[in-house]
TIDOSE-559781 format. One line per field, with one value per residue (C-alpha): residue number from 1; residue in three letters; x, y, z. Coordinates in steps of 0.001 Angstrom, whole numbers, always signed. Example, Ala and Ser with C-alpha at 12.3 -4.5 7.8 and 13.67 -1.06 7.14 Angstrom:
BEGIN
num: c(1, 2)
residuo: c(Ala, Ser)
X: c(+12300, +13670)
Y: c(-4500, -1060)
Z: c(+7800, +7140)
This chain:
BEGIN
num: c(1, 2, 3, 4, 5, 6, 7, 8, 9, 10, 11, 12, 13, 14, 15, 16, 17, 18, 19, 20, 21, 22, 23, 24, 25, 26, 27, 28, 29, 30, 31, 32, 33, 34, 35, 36, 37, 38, 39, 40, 41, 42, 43, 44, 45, 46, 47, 48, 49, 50, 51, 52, 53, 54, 55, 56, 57, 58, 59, 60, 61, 62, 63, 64, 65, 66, 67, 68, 69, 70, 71, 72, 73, 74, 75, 76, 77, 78, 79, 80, 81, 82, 83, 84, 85, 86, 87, 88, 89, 90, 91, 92, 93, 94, 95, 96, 97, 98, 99, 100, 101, 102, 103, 104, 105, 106, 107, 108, 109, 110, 111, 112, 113, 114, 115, 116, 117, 118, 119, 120, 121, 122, 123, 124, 125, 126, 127, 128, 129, 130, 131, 132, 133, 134, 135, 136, 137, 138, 139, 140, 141, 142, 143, 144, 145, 146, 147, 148, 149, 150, 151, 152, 153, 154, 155, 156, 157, 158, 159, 160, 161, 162, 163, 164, 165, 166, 167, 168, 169, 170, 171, 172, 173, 174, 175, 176, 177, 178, 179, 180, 181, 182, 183, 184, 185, 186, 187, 188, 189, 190, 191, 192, 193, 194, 195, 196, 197, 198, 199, 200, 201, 202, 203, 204, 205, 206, 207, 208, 209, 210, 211, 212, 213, 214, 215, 216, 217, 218, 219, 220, 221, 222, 223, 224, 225, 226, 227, 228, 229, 230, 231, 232, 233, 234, 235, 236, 237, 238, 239, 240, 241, 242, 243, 244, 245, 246, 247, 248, 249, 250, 251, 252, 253, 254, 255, 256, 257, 258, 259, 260, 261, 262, 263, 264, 265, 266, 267, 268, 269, 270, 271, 272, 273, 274, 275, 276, 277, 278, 279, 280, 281, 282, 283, 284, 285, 286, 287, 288, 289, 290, 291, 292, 293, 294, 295, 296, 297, 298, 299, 300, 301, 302, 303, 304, 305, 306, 307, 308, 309, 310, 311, 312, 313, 314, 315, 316, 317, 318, 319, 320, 321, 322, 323, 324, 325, 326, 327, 328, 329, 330, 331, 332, 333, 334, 335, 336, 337, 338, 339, 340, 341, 342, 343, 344, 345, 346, 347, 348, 349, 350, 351, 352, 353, 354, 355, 356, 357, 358, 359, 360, 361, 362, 363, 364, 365, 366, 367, 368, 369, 370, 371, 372, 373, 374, 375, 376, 377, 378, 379, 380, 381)
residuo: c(Unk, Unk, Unk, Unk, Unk, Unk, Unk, Unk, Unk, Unk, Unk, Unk, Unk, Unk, Unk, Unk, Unk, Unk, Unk, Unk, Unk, Unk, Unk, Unk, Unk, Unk, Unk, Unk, Unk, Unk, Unk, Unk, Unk, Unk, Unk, Unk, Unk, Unk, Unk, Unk, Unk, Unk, Unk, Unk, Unk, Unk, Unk, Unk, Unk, Unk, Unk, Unk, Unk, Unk, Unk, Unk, Unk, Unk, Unk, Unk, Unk, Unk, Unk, Unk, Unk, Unk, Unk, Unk, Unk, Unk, Unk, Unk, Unk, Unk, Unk, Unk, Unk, Unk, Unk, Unk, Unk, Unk, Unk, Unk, Unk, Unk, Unk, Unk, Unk, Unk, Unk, Unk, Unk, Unk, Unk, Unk, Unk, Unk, Unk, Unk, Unk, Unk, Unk, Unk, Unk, Unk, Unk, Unk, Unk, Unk, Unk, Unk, Unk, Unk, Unk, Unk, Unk, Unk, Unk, Unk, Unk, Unk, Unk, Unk, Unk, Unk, Unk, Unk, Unk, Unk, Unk, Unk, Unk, Unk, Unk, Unk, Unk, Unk, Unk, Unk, Unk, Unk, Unk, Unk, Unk, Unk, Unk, Unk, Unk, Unk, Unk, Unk, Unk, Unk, Unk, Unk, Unk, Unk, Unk, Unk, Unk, Unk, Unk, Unk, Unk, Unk, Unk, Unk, Unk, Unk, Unk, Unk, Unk, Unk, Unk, Unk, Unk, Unk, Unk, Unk, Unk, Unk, Unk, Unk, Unk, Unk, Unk, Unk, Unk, Unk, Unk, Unk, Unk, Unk, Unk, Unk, Unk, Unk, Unk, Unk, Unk, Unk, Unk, Unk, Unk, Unk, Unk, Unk, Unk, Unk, Unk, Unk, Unk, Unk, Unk, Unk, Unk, Unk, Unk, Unk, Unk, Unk, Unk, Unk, Unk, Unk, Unk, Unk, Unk, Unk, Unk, Unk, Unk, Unk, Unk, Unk, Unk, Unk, Unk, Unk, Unk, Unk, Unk, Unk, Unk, Unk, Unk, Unk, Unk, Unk, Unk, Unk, Unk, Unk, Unk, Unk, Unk, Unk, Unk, Unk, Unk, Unk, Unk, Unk, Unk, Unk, Unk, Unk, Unk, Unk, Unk, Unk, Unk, Unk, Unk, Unk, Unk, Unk, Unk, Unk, Unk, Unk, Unk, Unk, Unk, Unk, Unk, Unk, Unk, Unk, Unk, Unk, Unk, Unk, Unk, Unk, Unk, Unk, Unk, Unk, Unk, Unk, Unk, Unk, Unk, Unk, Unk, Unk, Unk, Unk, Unk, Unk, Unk, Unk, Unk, Unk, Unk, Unk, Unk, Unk, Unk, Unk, Unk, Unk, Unk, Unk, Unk, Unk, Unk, Unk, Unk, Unk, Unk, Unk, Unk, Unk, Unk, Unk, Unk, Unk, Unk, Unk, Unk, Unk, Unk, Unk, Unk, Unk, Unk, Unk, Unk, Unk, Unk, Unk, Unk, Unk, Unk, Unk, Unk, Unk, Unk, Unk, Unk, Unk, Unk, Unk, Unk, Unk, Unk, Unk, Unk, Unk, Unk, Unk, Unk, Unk, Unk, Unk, Unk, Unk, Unk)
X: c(-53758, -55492, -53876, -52946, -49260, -46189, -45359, -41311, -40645, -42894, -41762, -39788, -36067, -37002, -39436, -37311, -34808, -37163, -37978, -34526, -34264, -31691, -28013, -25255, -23085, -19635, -19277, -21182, -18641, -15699, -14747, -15512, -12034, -11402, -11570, -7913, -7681, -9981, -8389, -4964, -5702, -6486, -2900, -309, +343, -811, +2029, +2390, -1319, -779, +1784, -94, -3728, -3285, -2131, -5017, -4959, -4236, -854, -394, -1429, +1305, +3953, +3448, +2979, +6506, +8095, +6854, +8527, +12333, +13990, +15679, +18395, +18350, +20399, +19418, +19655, +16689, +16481, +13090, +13861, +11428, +10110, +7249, +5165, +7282, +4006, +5006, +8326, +7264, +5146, +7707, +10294, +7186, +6128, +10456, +11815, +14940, +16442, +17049, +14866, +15693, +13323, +15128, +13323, +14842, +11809, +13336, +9881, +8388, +11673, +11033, +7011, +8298, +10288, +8116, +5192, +6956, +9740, +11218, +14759, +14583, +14069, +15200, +14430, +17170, +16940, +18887, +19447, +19598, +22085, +24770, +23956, +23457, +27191, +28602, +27337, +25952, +22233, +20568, +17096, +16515, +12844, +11388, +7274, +5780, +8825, +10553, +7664, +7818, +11307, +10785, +8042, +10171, +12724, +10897, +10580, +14143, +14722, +18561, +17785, +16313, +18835, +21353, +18984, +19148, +22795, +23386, +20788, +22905, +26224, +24675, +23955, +25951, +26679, +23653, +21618, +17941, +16437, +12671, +10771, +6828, +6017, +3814, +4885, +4016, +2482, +3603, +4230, +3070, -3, -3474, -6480, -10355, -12410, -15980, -17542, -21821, -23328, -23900, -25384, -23083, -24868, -23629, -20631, -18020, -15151, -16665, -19972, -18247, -19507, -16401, -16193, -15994, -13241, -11732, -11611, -10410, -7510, -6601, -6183, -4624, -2027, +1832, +1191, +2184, -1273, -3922, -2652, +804, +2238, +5826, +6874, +6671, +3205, +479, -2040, -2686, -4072, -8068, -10194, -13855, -15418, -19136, -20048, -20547, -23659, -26622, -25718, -22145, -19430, -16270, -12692, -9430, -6743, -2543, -2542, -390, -3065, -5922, -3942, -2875, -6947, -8139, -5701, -6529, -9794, -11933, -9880, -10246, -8859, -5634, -5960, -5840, -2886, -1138, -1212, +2317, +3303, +3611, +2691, +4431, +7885, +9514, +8208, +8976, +11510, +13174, +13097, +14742, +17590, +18593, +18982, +20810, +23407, +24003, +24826, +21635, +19775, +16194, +14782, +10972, +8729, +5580, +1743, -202, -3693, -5725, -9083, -10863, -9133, -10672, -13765, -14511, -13056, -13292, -16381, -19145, -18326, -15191, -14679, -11010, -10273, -7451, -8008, -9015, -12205, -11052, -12360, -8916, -8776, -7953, -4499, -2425, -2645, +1016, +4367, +6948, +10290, +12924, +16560, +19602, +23280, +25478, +28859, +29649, +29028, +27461, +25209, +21658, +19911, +16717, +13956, +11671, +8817, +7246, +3620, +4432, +3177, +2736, -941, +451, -1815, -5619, -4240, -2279, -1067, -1704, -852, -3114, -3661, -6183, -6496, -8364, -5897, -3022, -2679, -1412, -3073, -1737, -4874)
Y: c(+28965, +30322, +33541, +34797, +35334, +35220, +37990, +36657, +40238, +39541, +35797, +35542, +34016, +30651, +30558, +31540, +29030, +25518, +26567, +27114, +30510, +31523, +31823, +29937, +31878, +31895, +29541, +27083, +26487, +26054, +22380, +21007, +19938, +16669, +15065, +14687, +18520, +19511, +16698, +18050, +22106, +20949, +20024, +21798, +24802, +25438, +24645, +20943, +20418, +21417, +18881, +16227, +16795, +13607, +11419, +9295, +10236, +6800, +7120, +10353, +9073, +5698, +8448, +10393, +7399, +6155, +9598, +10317, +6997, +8673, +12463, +13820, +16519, +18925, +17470, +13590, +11060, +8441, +5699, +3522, +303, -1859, +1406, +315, +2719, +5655, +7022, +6504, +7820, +10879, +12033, +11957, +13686, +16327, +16127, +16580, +18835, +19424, +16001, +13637, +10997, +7883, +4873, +2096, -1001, -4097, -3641, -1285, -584, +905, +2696, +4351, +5265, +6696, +8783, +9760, +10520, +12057, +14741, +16955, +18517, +16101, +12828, +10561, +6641, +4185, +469, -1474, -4911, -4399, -7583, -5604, -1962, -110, +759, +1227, +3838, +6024, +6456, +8238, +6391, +3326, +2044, -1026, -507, -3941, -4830, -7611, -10077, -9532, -10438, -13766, -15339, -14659, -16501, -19614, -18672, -18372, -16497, -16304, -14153, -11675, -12107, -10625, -7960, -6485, -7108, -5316, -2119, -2104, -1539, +818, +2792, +6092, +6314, +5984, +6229, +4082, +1433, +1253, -2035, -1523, -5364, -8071, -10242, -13767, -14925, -17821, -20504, -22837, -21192, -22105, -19653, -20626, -18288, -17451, -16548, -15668, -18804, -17537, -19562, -18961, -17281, -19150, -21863, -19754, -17808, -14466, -15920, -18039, -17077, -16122, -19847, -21332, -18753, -19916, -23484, -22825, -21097, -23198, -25872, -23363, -20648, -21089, -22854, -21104, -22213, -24010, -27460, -27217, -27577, -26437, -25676, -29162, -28706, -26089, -25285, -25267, -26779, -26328, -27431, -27286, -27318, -27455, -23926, -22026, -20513, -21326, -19876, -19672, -21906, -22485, -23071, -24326, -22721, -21869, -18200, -17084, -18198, -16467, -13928, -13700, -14771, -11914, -9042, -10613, -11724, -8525, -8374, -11676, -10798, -9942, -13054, -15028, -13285, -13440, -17250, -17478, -14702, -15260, -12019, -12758, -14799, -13407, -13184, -9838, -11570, -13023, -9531, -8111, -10709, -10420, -6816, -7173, -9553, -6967, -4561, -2616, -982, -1527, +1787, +821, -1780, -1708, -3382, -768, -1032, +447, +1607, +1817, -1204, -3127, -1803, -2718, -6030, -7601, -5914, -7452, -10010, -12343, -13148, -14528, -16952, -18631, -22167, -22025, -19688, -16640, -13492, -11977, -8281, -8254, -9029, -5814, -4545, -4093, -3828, -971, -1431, +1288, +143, +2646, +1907, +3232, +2349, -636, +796, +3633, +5708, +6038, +9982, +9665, +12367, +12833, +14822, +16866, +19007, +22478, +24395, +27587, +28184, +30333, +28818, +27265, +23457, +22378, +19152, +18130, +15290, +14112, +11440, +8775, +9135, +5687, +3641, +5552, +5528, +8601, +9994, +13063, +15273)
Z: c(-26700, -29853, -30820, -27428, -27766, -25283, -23879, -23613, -21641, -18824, -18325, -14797, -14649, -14065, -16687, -19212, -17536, -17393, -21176, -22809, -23195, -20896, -21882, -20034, -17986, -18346, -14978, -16423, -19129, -16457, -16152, -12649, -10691, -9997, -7064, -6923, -7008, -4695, -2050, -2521, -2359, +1297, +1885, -692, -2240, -6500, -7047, -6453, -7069, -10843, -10730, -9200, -10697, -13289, -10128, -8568, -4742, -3813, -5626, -3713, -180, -808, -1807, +1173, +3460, +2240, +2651, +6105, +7252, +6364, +7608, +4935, +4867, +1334, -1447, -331, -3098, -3122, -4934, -5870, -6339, -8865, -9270, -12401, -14285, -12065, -10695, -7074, -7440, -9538, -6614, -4188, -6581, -6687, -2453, -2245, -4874, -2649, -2688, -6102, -7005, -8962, -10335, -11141, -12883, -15039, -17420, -19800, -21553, -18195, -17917, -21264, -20702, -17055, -19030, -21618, -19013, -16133, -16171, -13113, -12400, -9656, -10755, -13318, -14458, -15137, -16513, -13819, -11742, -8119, -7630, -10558, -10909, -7224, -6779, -3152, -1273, -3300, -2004, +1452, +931, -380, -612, -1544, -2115, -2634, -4146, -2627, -2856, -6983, -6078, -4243, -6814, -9932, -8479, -7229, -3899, -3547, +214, -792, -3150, -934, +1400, -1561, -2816, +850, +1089, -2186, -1061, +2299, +761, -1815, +1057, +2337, +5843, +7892, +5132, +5324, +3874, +3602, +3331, +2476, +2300, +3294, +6524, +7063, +10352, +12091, +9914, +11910, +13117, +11553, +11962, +11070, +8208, +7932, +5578, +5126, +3412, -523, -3128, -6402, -8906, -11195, -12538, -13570, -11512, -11814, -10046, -7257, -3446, -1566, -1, -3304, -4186, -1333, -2397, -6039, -4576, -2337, -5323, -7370, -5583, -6160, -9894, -12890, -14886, -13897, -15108, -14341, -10904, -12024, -8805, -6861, -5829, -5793, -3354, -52, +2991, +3547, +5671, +5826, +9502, +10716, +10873, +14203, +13401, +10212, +7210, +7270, +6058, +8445, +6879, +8761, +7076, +7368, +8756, +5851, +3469, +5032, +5109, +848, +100, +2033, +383, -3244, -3033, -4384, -7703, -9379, -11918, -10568, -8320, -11428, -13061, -9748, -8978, -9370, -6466, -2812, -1094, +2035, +3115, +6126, +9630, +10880, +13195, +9915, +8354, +11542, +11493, +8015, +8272, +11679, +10290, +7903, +10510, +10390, +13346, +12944, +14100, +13247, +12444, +12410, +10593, +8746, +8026, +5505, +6573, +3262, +1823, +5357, +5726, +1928, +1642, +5394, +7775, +7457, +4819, +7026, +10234, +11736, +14591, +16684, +16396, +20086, +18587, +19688, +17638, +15655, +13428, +9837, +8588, +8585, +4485, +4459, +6887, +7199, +8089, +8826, +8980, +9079, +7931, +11410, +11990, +15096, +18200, +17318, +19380, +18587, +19553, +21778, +21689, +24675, +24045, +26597, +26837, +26278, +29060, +26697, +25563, +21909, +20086, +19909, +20116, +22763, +24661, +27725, +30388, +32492, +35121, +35667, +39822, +39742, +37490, +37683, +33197, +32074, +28786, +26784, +25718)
């Protein structure tokens, strides 16, 4: 430029910007929200989103979906059972600061980093066995959140043993308090289903690279043992069978329902499907699960499958495909089961609801029933 100089006066804003020589404002020091915060300010006050910023939103969404499954008068007592790391049950204490929470675990080192991590007037952790240390009736909630399948693979597989643990949670139970079962159920045991998969050359030999087919083959060698050279409990595996494919470039797999079912929900984390060989996700039918808790003098006042759209639409569309053995076209195995039972005394009645459309137009949302005049099906709007 020879000696012309720069006049820095006469430069314009965004000159002075692309070049350096504009000073930060004091927003641009403020540290962006996460995205847990900004998804909770939708939904609660400042309050509980100062106390739930460090929670992932997952965490927050399984609290809430467990919570909304049980009514709960002021003063309630609620206790987690196999609570773990006390994440879950540290958001509920938080989502229900008028009733107590407890997190009970056997593993007395989670017990102690729950308690180092996670303090409210509300809640509290305890070391404890569910088959010695529940008490009689001293709890209004009791949930079990993927619990009760840890239960039945550390002890062999042993269905008596979840018989107990829900006898034991039953008679800890006030009068017509709840128990909550958030679980895995097991299809027919009889039934088989066929799997497809899209044809994928392996990228390579080792697990990490295997297509989904081939993942589908080592685990059906290697599910129920306790390493992969040790078939400590009377046999490991599972039935497999591989059938012509229905259309070019696909592979076609006869398997047991129940196993479709565990290879589908494990699958994407192989890692965990390693560690995990060991577990059985799912043991009861839902029939079972209704009998047990009937014998026990339960009222089952919901069941239901629950499935998660995110977990489905990253882990089944587009990449599986389910049939009957008869070829008909079947969903995606629910991602879990809930359960409501409630402890009521012999004979007692049960309260029945009806809801009805409001007639009164007080606000900008409002329901209303209408007819189909062609089929007769009547739809609330």
């Amino acid at each position: 430029m020879g000696n012309a100089r720069l006049n820095m006066k006469s430069l314009k804003d965004g000159h002075r910007k692309a070049i350096g020589l504009e000073k930060p404002s004091i927003e641009s020091y403020v540290v962006p929200k996460k995205p847990t915060e900004r998804i909770l300010e939708r939904y609660f006050t400042p309050e509980i989103v100062d106390l739930l910023k460090d929670v992932h939103v997952h965490v927050v969404k399984k609290a809430w979906f467990i919570m909304a499954h049980s009514l709960l008068d002021a003063g309630a007592v609620v206790l987690d059972a196999g609570c773990h790391d006390g994440e879950t049950t540290y958001t509920m204490a938080v989502l229900h600061p008028d009733c107590k929470f407890i997190g009970l675990d056997i593993d007395a080192a989670l017990i102690k980093k729950a308690n180092q991590k996670f303090s409210l007037p509300n809640l509290s952790f305890q070391v404890g066995n569910i088959y010695t240390d529940l008490g009689e009736e001293n709890y209004d909630l009791i949930i079990n959140s993927f619990f009760l399948h840890e239960v039945y693979s550390a002890s062999f597989y042993n269905e008596k043993l979840i018989q107990l643990a829900l006898e034991k949670q039953y008679k800890a139970l006030r009068s017509n308090g709840t128990l909550l079962v958030r679980d895995y159920v097991n299809p027919n045991p009889a039934e088989y289903v066929l799997i497809e998969f899209t044809d994928k050359i392996a990228s390579g030999d080792t697990f990490e690279t295997l297509s989904e087919a081939e993942l589908l083959i080592w685990f059906s060698d290697h599910a129920r043992s306790k390493s992969l050279n040790d078939d400590v409990f009377g046999g490991s595996g599972f039935f497999l069978e591989e059938l012509p494919p229905n259309y070019p470039g696909t592979r076609l797999f006869r398997i047991p329902a129940k196993w479709a079912n565990e290879f589908i929900l494990r699958k994407n984390n192989r890692e965990k499907l390693r560690e995990e060989l060991t577990k059985e996700y799912a043991f009861f039918t839902e029939t079972e699960f209704r009998k047990h808790l009937r014998d026990l003098g339960a009222r089952v006042a919901y069941s239901a499958p629950h499935w998660d759209e995110g977990f489905i639409k990253a882990r089944y569309t587009g990449a599986i495909r389910l049939y009957k053995e008869d070829g008909t076209k079947i969903g995606p195995p629910a991602t879990s089961h809930m359960i409501v039972a409630q402890k009521v005394e012999n004979n007692a009645s049960q309260v029945l609801m009806e809801r009805r459309a409001s007639r009164a137009k007080t606000g900008s949302v409002f329901l209303r029933t209408v007819k189909d005049e062609r089929t007769g099906a009547i739809t609330d709007i």
